[in-house]
N, C-alpha and C positions, 0 to 999 in steps of 0.2 A: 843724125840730123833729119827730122822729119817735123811736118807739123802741126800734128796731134802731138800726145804725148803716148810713148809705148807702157801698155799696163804692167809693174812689175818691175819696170825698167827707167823710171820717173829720174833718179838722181845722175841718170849720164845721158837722161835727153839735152840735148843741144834744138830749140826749138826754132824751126825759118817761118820764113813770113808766107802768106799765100802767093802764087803766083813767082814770077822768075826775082833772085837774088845773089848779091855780089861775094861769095866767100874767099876770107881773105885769110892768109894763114901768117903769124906774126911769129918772129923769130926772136927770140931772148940770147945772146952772148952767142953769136952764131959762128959756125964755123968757116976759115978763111975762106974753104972752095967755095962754101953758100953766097959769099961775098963776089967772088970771081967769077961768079956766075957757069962752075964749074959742075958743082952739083945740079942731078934734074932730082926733079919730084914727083913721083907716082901721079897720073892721072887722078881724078876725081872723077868714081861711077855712080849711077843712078843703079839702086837696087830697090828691091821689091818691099815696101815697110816691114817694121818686125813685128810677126806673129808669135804670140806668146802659145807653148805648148798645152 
């Protein structure tokens, strides 16, 4: 997720808006603990854009 688009890499860009944004991650046929609020989820990091070699 970034927003430009990475050269090379165009078909699994996921493109943000400039500036701060709400991402939100949607669950299809989810499992019971997701519901129980038993499962956690990995944080979400800011890393550095991807450089094409």
């Amino acid at each position: 997720m970034q927003r430009e688009a990475p050269k090379g890499k165009e078909s699994n860009w996921l493109p943000t808006p400039a500036g701060d944004f709400n991402l939100v991650l949607r669950v299809f046929a989810p499992d019971p603990s997701m519901l129980n609020k038993q499962h956690s989820w990995p944080a979400v990091e800011e890393t550095k854009p991807f450089q094409a070699r």
